[in-house]
C-alpha positions in Angstrom: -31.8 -21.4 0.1 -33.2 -17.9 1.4 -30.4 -15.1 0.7 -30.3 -11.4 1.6 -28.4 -8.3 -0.3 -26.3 -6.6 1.7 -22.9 -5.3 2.5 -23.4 -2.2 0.2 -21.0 0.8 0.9 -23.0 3.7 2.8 -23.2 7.3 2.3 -22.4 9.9 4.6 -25.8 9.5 5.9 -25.9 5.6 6.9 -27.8 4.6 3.9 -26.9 2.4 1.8 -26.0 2.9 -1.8 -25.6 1.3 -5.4 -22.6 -0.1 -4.5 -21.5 -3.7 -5.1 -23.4 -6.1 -3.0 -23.0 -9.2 -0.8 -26.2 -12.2 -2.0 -25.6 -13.7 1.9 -27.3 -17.1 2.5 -29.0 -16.8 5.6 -29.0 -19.9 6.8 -25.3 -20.7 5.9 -22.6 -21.9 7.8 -20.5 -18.3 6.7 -24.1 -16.8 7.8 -23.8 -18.8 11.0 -20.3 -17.8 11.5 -20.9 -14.0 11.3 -23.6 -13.8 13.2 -21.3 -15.5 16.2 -18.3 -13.5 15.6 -18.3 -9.9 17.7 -16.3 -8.0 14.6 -18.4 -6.5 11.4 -18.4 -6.9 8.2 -16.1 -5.4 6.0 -15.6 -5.3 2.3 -13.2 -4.3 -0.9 -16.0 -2.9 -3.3 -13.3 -3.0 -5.9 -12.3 -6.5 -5.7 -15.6 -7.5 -5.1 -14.7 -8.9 -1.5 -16.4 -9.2 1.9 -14.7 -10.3 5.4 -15.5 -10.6 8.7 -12.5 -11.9 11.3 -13.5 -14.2 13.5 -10.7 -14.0 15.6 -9.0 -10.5 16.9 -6.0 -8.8 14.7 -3.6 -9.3 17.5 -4.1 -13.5 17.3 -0.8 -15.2 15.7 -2.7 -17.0 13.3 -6.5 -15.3 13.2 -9.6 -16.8 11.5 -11.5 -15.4 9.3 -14.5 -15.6 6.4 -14.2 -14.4 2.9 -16.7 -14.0 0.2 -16.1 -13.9 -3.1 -18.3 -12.2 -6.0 -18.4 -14.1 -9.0 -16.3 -11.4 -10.7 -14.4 -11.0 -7.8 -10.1 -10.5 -8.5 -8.0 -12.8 -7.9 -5.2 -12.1 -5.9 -1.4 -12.9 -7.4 0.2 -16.4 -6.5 2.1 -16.0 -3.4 4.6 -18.2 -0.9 4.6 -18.6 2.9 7.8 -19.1 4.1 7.6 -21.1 7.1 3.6 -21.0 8.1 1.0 -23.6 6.1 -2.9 -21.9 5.7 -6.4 -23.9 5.7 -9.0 -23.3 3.4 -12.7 -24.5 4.2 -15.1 -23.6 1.9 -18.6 -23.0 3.1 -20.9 -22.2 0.7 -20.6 -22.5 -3.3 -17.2 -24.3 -4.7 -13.8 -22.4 -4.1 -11.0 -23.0 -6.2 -7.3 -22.9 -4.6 -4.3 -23.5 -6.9 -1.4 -25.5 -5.0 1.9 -26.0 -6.8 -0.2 -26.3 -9.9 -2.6 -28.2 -8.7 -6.5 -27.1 -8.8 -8.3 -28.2 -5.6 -11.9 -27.5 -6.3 -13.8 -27.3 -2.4 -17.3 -28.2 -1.9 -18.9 -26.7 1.4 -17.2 -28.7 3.8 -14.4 -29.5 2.2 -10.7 -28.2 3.2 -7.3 -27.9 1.9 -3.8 -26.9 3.8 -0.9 -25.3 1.7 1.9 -26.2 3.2 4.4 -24.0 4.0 6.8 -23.0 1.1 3.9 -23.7 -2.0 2.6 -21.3 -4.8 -0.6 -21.3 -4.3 -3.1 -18.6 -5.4 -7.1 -18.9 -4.7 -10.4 -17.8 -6.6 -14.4 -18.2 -7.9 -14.7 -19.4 -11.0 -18.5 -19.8 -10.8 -21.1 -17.8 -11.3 -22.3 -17.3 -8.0 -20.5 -15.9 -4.8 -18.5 -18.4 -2.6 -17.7 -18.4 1.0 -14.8 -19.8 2.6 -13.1 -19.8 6.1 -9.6 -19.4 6.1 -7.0 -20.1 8.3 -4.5 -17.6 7.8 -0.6 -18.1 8.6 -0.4 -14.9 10.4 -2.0 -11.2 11.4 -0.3 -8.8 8.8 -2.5 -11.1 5.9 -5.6 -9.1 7.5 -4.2 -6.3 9.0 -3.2 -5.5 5.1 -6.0 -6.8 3.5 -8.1 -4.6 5.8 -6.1 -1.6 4.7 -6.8 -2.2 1.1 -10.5 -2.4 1.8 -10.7 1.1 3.7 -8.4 2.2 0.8 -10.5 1.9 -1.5 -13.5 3.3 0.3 -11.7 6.2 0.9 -11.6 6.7 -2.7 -7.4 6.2 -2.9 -7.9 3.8 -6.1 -10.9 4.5 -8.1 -11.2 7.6 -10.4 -14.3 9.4 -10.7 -16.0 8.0 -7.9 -15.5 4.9 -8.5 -13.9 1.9 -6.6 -11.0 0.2 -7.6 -7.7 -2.1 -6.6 -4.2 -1.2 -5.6 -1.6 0.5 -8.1 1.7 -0.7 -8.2 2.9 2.2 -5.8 0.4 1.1 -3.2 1.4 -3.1 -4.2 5.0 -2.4 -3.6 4.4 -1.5 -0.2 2.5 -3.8 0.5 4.8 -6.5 -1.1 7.6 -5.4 1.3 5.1 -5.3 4.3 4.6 -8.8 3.7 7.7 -9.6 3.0 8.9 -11.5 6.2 6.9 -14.3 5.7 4.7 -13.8 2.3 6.6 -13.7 -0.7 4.3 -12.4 -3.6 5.2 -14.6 -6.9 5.1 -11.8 -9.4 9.0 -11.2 -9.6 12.3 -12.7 -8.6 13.0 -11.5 -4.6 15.8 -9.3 -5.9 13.9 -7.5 -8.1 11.3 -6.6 -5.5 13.8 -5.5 -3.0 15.5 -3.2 -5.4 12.0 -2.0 -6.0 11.4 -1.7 -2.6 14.2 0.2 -2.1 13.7 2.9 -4.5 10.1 3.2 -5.3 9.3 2.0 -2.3 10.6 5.0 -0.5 8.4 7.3 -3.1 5.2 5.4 -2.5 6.0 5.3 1.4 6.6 9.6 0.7 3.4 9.9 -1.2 1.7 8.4 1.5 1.4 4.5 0.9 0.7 2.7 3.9 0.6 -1.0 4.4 -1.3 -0.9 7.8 -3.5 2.1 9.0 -5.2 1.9 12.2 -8.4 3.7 11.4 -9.3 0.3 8.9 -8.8 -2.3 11.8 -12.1 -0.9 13.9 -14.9 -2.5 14.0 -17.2 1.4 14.3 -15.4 2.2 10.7 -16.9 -1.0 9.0 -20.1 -0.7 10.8 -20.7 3.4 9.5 -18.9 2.5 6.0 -20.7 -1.2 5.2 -24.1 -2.3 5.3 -24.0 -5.0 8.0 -26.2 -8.2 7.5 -29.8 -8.1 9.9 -29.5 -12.0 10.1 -33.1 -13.6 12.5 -35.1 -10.2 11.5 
């Protein structure tokens, strides 16, 4: 199947540069969907992520396509309280971990978590995977796209490098979230006494959850290498 590189960060000048890259089947469904969705491409260099929504940020429960790197991170197990979220995977095999369970999607293949199950999802190939995703509500990209322009901005790599959130930056998030995403990595009690003490420090040193500026399409399209899809 014909695939493309792309998706590399860009310099201050519009090129692009050594940066992680997106291997984009052309001709693929997630290929398909881009090219019919108005919003760009954006992408966690660190985490070795690429999105594009499909729907707007202000939907109640937007759309979206993710690619994962084969090294890509994997995010922690998390709840929804009272919302279920689809997975369809599109191209290569995605993994999502239900309750326990591995479900292990061929392109074309779907899973729903229901609302109130662990469930955690990742690549264990050696290729990159596309999926569409179904999410249970706005704040999952809002905050996802935050992290992305995060770390472009440089706020988690050292030495101009990329990177992933610290646990200043997580705790924020964690509490951003918290209405209807509970983040498995410690008992609810313990994050709200974390939220209420360091939480206030990382909020002071200038944490945010959601920042505007990462939510506009003009930002992706000068920061990310779009895909020239039919060239």
């Amino acid at each position: 199947m014909p695939s493309i590189t792309t998706g590399r960060p860009l310099d201050e000048h519009g090129d692009s540069t050594d940066g992680p890259a997106l291997e984009l089947d052309s001709d693929g469904r997630a290929a398909t969907l881009f090219s019919e969705s108005p919003h760009a491409l954006a992408s966690g260099p660190g985490s070795g992520t690429w999105s594009v929504m499909l729907d707007d940020f202000g939907a109640d429960r937007p759309e979206m396509v993710v690619w994962l790197a084969p090294d890509a991170a994997e995010l922690p197990a998390h709840v929804h309280r009272t919302r279920e979220e689809t997975f369809e995977a599109l191209t290569g095999e995605l993994t999502v971990v239900a309750d326990g369970e591995t479900h292990r999607l061929a392109p074309g293949e779907s899973h729903t978590v229901d609302p109130g199950t662990e469930h955690y999802f990742r690549n264990h190939t050696d290729g990159f995977v596309a999926f569409r995703v179904k999410l249970p509500w706005a704040k999952t990209a809002t905050t996802q796209y935050t992290v992305f322009g995060c770390d472009h901005e440089g706020k988690f790599g050292g030495d101009d490098e990329y990177g992933e959130p610290g646990p200043m930056h997580a705790l924020v998030l964690s509490e951003a979230v918290s209405e209807e995403t509970h983040l498995a990595i410690a008992p609810a009690f313990v994050q709200r006494a974390a939220w209420a003490t360091l939480g206030r420090l990382a909020k002071a040193m200038g944490h945010s959850a959601v920042e505007e500026q990462f939510l506009d399409d003009d930002y992706w399209r000068e920061t990310v290498e779009q895909p020239k899809l039919g060239e």
